[in-house]
Each structure stands twice: as C-alpha cells, then as structure tokens.
Residue, then its C-alpha position, 0 to 999 in steps of 0.5 A: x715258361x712255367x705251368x701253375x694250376x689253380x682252381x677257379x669256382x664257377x657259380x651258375x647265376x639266377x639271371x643266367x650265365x656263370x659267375x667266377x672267382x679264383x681263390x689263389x689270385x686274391x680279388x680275381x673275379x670273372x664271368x662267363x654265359x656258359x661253361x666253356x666261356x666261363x672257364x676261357x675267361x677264367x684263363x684270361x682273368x688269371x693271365x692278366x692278373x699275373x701279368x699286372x704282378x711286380x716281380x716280387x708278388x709273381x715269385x711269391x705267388x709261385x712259391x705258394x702255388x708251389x706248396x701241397x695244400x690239401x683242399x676240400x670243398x664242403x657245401x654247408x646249410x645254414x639256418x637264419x633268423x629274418 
C-alpha cells in the first residue's frame, strides 16, 4: 500500500452544497452538501478514479505526485466589459 497526497479544491455553491475538483486527477470532479461530505467524496472520487487507471497511467501518476512542486494559490480579481 502507498499513501499519495493530493489537494482537492472545494467551491461552496450558491444553490448550496460544495463543489469539488482534484487538480492532479486530470477530469476528477465531485460534490458534496457540506464539508465533511464534500471531502469524504473527494476520497471516493480520487479511489475510484485511480483504480480505473491502467498500470502504465497509475505508475506515471505516482512519479508525478512523487516530485516537489511548490504551489500557491493566489485569488485574483478581474474586471470585464459586458
């Protein structure tokens, strides 16, 4: 067994509940009522999707969660035209 960290993003909803998206599980896309949900299924989400990898794209998915990345994440504020 192997343990791998990844960092989903949970976007609270207007309609409510939590929208989720795992950025290193390219397409891996959740949601949940509330927090706790939220990141339970974000679990779920990640398993399944790992699982549903052929041996070839789950030993290349471990090499690229195995490198250092430093990552920030930085809230920007754009103004548009309508």
């Amino acid at each position: 067994m192997r343990t791998i960290h990844i960092n989903p993003i949970l976007t609270k909803e207007r309609e409510g509940g939590y929208s989720v998206e795992i950025p290193e599980l390219d397409g891996c896309f959740t949601q949940g009522e509330n927090l706790d949900e939220a990141a339970a299924n974000a679990k779920e989400a990640a398993r399944a999707y790992i699982k549903g990898l052929s041996p070839e794209l789950l030993q290349d998915l471990l090499e690229e969660l195995s490198e250092e990345k430093e990552r920030t994440i930085v809230p920007l504020s754009l103004d548009i035209q309508e």
